[in-house]
C-alpha positions as CSV (number, residue, x, y, z in Angstrom):
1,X,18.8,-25.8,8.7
2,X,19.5,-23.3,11.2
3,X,16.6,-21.8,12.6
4,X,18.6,-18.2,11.9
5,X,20.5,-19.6,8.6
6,X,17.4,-16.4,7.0
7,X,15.0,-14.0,7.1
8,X,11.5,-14.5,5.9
9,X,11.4,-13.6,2.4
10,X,14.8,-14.9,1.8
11,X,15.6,-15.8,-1.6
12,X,14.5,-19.0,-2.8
13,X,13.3,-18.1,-6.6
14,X,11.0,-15.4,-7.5
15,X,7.5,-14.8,-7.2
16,X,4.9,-15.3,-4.9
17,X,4.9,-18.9,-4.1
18,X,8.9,-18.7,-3.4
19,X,8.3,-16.2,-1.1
20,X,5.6,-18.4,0.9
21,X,8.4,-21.3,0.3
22,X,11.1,-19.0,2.0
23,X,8.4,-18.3,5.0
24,X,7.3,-21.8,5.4
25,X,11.0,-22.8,6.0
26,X,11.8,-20.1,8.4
27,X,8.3,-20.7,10.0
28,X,9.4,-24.2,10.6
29,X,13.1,-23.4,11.6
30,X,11.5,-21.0,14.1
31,X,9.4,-23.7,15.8
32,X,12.8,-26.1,16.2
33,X,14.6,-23.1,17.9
34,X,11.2,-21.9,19.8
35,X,11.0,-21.4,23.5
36,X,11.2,-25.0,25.3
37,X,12.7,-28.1,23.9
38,X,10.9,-29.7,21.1
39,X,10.3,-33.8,20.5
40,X,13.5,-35.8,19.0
41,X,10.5,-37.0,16.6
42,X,10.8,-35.4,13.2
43,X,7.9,-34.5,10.6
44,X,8.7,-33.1,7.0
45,X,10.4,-30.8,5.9
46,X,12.5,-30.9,9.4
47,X,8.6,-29.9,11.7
48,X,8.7,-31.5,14.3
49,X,6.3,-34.4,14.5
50,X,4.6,-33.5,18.0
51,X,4.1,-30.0,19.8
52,X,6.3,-27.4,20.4
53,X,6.4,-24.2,21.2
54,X,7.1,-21.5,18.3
55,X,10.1,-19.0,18.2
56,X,9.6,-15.6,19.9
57,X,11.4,-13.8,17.4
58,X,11.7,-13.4,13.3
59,X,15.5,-13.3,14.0
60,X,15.9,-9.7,12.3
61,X,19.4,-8.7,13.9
62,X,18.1,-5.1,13.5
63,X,15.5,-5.6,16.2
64,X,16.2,-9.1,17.3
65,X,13.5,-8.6,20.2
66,X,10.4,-8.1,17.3
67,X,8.8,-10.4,15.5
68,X,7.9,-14.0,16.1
69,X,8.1,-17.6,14.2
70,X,5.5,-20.7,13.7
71,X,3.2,-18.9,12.2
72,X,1.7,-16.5,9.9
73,X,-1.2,-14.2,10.9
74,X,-3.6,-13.9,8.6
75,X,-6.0,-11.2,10.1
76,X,-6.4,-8.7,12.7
77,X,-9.5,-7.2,14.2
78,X,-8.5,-4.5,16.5
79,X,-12.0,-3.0,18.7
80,X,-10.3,-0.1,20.9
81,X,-12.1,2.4,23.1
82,X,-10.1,5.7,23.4
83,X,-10.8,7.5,26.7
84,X,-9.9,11.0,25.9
85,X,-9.7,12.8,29.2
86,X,-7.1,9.9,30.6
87,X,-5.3,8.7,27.5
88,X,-6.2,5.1,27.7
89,X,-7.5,2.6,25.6
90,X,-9.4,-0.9,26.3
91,X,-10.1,-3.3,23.9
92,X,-10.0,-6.6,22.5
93,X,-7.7,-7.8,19.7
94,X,-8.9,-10.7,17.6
95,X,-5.8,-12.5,16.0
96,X,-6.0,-14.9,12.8
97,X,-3.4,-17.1,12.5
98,X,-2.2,-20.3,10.5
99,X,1.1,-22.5,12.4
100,X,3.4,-24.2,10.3
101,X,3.4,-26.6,12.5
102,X,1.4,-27.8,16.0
103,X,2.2,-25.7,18.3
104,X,1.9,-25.7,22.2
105,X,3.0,-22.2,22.6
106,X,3.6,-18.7,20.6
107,X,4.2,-15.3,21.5
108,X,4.0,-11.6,20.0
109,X,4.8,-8.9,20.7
110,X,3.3,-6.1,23.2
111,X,4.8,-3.2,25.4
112,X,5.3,-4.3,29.0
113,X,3.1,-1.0,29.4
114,X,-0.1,-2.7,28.3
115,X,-2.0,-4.8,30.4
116,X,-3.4,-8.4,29.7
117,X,-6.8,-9.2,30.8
118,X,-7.7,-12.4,29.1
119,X,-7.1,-14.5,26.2
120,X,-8.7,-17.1,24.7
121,X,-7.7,-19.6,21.8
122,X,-9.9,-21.0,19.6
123,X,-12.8,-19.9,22.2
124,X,-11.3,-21.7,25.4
125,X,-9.7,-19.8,28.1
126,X,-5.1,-19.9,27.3
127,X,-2.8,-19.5,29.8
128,X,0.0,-16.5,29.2
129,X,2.7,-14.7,31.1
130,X,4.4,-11.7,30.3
131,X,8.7,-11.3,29.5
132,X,9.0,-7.7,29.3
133,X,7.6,-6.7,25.7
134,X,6.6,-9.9,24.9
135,X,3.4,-12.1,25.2
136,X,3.5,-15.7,25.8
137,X,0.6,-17.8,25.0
138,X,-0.3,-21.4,26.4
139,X,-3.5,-22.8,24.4
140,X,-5.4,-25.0,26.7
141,X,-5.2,-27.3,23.8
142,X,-2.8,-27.5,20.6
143,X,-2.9,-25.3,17.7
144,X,-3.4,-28.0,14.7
145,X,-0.5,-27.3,11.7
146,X,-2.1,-25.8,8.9
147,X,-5.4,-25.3,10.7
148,X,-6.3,-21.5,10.9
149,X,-6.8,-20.8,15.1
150,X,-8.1,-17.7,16.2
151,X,-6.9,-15.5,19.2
152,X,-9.3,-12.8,21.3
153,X,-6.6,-11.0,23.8
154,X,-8.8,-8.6,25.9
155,X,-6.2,-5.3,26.8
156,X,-6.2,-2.3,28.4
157,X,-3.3,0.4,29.1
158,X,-2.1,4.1,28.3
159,X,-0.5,3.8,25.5
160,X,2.6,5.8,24.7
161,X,6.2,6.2,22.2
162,X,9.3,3.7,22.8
163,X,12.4,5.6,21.1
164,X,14.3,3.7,18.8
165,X,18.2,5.1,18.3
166,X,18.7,7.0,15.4
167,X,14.9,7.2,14.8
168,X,13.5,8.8,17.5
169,X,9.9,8.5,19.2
170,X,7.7,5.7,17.7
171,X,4.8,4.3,18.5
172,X,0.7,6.1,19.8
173,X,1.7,9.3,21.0
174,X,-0.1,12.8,21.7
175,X,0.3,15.7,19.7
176,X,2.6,18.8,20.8
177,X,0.9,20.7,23.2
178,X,-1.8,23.2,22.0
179,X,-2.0,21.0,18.3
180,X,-5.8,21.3,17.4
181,X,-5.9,18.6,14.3
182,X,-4.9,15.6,15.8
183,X,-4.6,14.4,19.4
184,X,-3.1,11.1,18.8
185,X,-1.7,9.6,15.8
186,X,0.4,6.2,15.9
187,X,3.6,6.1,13.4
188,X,4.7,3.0,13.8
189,X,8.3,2.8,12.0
190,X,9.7,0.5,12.5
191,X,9.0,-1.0,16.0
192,X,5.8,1.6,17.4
193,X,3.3,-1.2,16.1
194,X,3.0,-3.0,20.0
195,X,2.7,0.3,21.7
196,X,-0.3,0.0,20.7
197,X,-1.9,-3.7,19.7
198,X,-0.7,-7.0,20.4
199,X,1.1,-8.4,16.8
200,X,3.8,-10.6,14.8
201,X,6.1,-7.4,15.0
202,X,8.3,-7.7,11.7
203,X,8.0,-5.8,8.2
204,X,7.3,-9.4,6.3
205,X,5.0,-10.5,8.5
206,X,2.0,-9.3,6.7
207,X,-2.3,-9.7,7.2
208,X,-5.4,-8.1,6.6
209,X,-7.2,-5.5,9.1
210,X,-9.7,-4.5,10.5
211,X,-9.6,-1.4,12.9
212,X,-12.4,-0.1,15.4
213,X,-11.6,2.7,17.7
214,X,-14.6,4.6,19.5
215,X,-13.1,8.3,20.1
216,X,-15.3,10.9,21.9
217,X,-18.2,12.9,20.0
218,X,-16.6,15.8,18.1
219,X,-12.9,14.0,17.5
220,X,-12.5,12.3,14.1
221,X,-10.9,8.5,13.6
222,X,-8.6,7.6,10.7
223,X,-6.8,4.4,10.0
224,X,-6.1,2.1,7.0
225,X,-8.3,1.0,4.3
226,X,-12.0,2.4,3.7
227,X,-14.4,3.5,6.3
228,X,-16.8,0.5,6.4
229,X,-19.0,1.6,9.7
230,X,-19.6,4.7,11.6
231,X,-22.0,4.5,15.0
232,X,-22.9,6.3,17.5
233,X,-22.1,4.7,20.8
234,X,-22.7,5.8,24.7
235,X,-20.4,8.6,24.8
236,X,-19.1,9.1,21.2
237,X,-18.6,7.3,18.1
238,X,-17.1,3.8,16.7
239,X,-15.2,4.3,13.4
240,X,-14.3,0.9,11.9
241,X,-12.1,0.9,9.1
242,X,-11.1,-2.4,7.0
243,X,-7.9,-3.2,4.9
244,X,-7.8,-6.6,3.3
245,X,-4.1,-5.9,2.9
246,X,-1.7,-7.6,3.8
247,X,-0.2,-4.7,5.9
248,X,2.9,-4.9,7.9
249,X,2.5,-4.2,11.7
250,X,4.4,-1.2,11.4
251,X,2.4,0.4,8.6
252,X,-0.7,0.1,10.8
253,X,-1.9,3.3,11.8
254,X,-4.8,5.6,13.9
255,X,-4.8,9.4,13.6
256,X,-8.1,10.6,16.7
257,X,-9.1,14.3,16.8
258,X,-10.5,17.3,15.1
259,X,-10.5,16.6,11.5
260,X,-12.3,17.0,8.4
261,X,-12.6,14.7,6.4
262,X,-13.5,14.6,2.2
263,X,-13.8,11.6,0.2
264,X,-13.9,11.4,-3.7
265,X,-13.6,9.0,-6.8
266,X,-10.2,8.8,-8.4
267,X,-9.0,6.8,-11.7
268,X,-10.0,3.2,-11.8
269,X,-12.3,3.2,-9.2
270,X,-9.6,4.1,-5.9
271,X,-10.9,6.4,-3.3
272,X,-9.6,9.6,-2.4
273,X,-10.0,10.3,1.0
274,X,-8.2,13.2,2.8
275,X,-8.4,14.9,6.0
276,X,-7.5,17.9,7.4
277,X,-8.0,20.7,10.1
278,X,-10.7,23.1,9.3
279,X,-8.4,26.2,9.5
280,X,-6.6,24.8,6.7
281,X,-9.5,23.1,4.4
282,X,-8.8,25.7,1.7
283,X,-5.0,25.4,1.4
284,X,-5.6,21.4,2.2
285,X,-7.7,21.0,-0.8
286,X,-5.4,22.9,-3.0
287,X,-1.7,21.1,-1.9
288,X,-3.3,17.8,-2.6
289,X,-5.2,18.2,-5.4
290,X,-3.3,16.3,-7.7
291,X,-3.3,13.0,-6.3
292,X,-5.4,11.5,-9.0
293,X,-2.9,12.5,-11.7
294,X,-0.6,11.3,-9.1
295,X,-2.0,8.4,-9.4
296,X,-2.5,8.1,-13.0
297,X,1.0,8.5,-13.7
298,X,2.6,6.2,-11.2
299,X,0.3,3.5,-12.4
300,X,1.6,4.3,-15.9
301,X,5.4,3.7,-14.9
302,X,5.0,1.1,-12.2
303,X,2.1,-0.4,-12.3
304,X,-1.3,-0.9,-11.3
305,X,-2.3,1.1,-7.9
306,X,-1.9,-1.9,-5.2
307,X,-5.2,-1.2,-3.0
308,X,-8.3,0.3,-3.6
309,X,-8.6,3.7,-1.4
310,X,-5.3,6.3,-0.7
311,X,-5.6,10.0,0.4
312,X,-3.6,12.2,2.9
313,X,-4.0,13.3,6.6
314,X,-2.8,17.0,7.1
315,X,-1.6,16.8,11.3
316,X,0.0,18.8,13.4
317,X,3.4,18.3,14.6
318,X,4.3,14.9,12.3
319,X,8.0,16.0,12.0
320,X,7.8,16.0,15.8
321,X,7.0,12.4,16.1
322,X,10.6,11.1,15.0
323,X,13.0,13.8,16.1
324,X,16.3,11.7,16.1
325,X,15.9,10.5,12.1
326,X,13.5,13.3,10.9
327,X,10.5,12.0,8.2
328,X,11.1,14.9,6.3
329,X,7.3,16.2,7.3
330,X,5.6,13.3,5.5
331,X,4.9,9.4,6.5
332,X,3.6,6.7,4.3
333,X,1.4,4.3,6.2
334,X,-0.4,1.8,3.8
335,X,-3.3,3.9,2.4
336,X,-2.3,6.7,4.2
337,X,-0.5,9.5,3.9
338,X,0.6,11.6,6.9
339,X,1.6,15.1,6.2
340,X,2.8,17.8,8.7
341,X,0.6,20.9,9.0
342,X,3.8,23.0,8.1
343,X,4.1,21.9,4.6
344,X,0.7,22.9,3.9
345,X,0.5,26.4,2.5
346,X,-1.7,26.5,-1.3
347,X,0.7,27.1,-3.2
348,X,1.7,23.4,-3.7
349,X,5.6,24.1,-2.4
350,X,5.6,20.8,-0.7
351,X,3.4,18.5,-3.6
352,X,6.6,16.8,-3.8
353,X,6.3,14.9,-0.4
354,X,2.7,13.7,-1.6
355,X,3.8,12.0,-4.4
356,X,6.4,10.2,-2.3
357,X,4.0,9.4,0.3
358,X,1.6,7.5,-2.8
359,X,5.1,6.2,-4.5
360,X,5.0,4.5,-1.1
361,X,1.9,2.7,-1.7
362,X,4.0,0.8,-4.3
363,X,7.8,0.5,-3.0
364,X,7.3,-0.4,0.8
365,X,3.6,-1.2,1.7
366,X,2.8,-3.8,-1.5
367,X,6.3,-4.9,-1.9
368,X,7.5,-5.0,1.2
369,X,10.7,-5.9,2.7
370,X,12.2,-9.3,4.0
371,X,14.5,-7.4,6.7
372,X,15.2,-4.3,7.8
373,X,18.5,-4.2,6.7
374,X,16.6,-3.5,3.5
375,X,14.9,-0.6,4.0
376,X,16.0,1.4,0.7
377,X,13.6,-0.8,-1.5
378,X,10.9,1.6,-0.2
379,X,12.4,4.4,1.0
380,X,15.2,5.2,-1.9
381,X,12.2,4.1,-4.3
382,X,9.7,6.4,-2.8
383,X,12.1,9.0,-3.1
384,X,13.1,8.6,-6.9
385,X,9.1,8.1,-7.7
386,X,9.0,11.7,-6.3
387,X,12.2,13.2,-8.5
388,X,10.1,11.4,-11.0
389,X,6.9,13.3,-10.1
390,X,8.4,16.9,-10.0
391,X,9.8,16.0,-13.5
392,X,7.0,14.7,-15.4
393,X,4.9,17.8,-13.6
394,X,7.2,20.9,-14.7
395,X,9.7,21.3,-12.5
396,X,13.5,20.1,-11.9
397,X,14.3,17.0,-14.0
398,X,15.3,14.0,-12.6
399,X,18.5,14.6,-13.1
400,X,19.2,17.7,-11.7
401,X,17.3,16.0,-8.5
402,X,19.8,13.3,-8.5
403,X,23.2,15.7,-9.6
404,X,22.0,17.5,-6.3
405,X,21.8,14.3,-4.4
406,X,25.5,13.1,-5.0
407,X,26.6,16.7,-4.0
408,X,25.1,16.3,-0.8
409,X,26.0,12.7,-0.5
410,X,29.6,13.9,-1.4
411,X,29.7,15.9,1.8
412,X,28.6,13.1,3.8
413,X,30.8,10.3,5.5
414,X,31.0,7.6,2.7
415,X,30.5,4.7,5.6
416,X,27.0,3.5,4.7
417,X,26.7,0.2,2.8
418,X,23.2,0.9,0.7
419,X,22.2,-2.7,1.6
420,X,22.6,-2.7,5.3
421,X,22.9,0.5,6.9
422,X,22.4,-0.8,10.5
423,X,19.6,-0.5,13.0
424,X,20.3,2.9,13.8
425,X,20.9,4.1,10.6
426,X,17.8,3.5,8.4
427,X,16.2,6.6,8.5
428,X,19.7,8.5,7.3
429,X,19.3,10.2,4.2
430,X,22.0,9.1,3.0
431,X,19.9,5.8,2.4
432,X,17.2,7.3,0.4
433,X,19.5,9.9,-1.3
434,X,22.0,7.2,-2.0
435,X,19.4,4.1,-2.9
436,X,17.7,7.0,-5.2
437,X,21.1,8.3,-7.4
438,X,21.2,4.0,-7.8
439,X,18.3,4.1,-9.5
440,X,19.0,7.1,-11.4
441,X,22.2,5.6,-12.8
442,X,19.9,2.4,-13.6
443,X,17.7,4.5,-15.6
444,X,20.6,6.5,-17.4
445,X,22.5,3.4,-17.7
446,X,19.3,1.3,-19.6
447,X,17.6,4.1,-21.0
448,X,13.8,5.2,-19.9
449,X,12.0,2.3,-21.5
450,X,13.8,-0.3,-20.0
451,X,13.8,1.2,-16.6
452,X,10.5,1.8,-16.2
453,X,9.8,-2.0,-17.1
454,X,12.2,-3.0,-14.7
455,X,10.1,-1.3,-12.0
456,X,6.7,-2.6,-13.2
457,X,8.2,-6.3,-13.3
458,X,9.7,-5.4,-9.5
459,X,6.3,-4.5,-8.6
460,X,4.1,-7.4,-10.5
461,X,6.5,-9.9,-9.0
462,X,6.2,-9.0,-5.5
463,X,2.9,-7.3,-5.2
464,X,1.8,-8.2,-2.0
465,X,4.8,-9.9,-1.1
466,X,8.4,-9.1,0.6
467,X,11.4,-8.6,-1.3
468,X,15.2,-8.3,0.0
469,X,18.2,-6.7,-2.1
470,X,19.5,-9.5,-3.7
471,X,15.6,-10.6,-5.2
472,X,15.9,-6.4,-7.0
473,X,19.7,-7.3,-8.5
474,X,17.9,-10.3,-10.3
475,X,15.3,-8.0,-11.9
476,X,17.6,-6.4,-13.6
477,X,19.1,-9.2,-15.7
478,X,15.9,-10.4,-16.2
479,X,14.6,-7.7,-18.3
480,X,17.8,-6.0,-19.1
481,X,20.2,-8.2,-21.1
482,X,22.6,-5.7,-23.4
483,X,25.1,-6.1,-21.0
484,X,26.2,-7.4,-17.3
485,X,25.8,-4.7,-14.9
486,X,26.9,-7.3,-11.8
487,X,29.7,-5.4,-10.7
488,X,27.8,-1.8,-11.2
489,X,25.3,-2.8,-9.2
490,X,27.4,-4.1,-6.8
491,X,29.4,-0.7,-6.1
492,X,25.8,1.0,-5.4
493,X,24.7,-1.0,-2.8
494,X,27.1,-3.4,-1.5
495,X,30.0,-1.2,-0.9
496,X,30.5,2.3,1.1
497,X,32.5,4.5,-1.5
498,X,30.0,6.5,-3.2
499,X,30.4,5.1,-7.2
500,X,30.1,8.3,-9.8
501,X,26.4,8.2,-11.7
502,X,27.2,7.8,-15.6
């Protein structure tokens, strides 16, 4: 097979053991088409039988530069030091990874900006060189196939944004100029995640974390997963969160400054944790109140809640932070919520943009998907889950949401295929809008029950996992057998004319 014949999570069944299938066989393509020339020799399954090294990318022809191939990473421990008055940060970034085969060699991915000071492999000293944003790594002796190694890469640098066309800035960045709540917060989507930490840069290349930043006394640290640790150190404090995941690179995220932060016990045990400025605590506390029945209700219609702790981090200036492609004032990260200060007024105007932020929990950090070209299985779903929320909560109905939608998607160019927009168009709302009215049409099509079970089984079978279009137009058969909606389905989100909703 051709070491770019797919993309990991391509089809290959259903489930979760298919998708490890799929990204054992591109983890093994990878290593034939890695960096150097591999032996002749042959193991299974097309491994070669001796050393190599592994590929440098995931293949992705969105980002063809991200991502890399051999292996899987199965944990990172990221212990960062944020100096405050100079905008750097220095730590050490402690990589767990399994290789589908022995390897000689792998790389991942880090801005040229950020210096290398050491590594070590499996406790010995590694060679590596640097190839603009990527980071090459020579163990001093073979990494073993199927034998976890460990990496320690010792870093330093000031971090800051790469732009991505059509999306904007990316990336650890500061906040505007005079923002009080937040003086650095990294949104990573889709290729910010090695402005900041060394990683396996691609959305189905997923692991468990564990994130340490010591920030000056005074500022507050946020990141994914619960707040496990909290010490003081020489000339502040060390926050240490953990996430046991798995998280995509991307969806890894740090918000340092002056925050307050409120914890509390939602349904089935999830914590609540929020944050906030303290000139907003007030109207904070009111605009995200509902989250538990938030909660409650997309566990009714999709499923269990995928982790164990959510809430929402009210910053400044968060529709600054991707200009070109606008987030519409809110970000998902896994576990986290990021919501511009603007949308915050106590009145609950913007509680929609909440709910799609916790939809996101479901469509986009648990199932996750195999490519970017992808992207509308979290976005468009997000985005339905909140039409979804404002109509199960008293205001407009689904379907007035979606009747608006096609008007607006009527005045747009009808050039976007739903299933691969291109690099530079995944954050156009024409994605979200158009993968939303999709599901809409689904719903009216099959009737509430049905739907809603379609969702839950999309979300049992890949909890956890990655998922590409084609594994979501097999759900539907599955549970919906009255009659063949092939051709349908095919209008929505393999072709550019906008199809009618029934």
């Amino acid at each position: 097979m051709s070491a770019r014949a797919s993309l990991p999570g391509g089809r290959a069944g259903s489930g979760a053991l298919s998708r490890r299938a799929a990204l054992r066989t591109v983890g093994a393509a990878a290593v034939a088409g890695g960096l150097g020339a591999c032996a002749a020799g042959t193991g299974t399954g097309g491994v070669p039988a001796t050393p190599g090294d592994a590929a440098t990318t995931s293949f992705d022809p969105y980002f063809p530069g991200h991502g890399a191939g051999g292996f899987l990473v199965n944990h990172y421990a990221l212990d960062l030091s944020y100096a405050q008055a100079v905008g750097r940060i220095a730590g050490t970034a402690t990589i767990r990874l399994l290789p589908y085969s022995a390897l000689s060699g792998l790389s991942l991915d880090l801005v040229a900006g950020m210096t290398v000071v050491s590594v070590r492999a499996n406790g010995a000293m590694a060679r590596f060189s640097r190839q603009g944003d990527k980071l090459h790594i020579q163990p001093s002796a073979v990494l073993p196939s199927g034998r976890m190694a460990l990496l320690e890469i010792a870093y330093s640098g000031q971090p800051g944004p790469v732009s991505v066309t059509g999306v904007g800035s990316v990336g650890w960045q500061a906040g505007t100029a005079g923002a009080a709540a937040a003086d650095i917060t990294a949104v990573s989507l889709p290729i910010g995640a090695p402005t900041w930490f060394p990683c396996a840069d691609h959305p189905s290349l997923k692991a468990a974390y564990e994130i340490s930043v010591t920030a000056p006394a005074g500022a507050s640290v946020l990141a994914n997963g619960r707040l496990v640790g909290k010490q003081p150190q020489n000339f502040g404090t060390r926050w240490t969160y953990r996430h046991d995941g798995p998280m995509a690179a991307y969806l890894a995220t740090v918000a340092i400054g002056d925050l307050t932060i409120e914890t509390s016990s939602g349904p089935a045990g999830v914590q609540i944790r929020d944050a906030f400025p303290a000139r907003l605590a007030d109207q904070a506390r009111t605009d995200l109140g509902r989250q538990s029945e938030m909660l409650k209700m997309f566990t009714s219609l999709f499923g269990p809640y995928p982790f164990d702790v959510y809430g929402t981090a009210v910053l400044d200036a968060v529709n600054a932070l991707s200009p070109a492609g606008p987030l519409g004032g809110i970000y998902g990260a896994q576990t986290l919520g990021l919501l511009d200060a603007l949308m915050i007024d106590g009145k609950r105007t913007h509680e929609n943009l909440v709910a799609r932020a916790l939809a996101a929990q479901w469509f986009g950090a648990s199932v996750s998907v195999s490519s970017w070209a992808n992207i509308w299985l979290s976005t468009a779903f997000a985005r339905y889950a909140e039409w979804v929320w404002l109509e199960k909560s008293g205001g407009a109905s689904a379907d007035t949401s979606a009747r608006a939608a096609m008007t607006r998607l009527r005045g747009l160019a009808q050039d976007l295929v739903l299933s691969d927009p291109g690099a530079e168009r995944i954050l156009d709302e024409r994605v979200a809008l158009r993968g939303a009215c999709f599901l809409h049409a689904l719903r009216l099509t099959m009737g509430d029950y049905t739907f809603f079970q379609v969702l839950r089984v999309w979300c049992s079978r890949n909890q956890s996992g990655a998922a590409q279009t084609e594994d979501f137009l097999q759900v539907v058969p599955d549970v919906y057998t009255a009659q063949d909606l092939t051709a349908f389905m095919g209008s929505w989100v393999s072709a550019a004319p906008l199809p009618d909703l029934p």
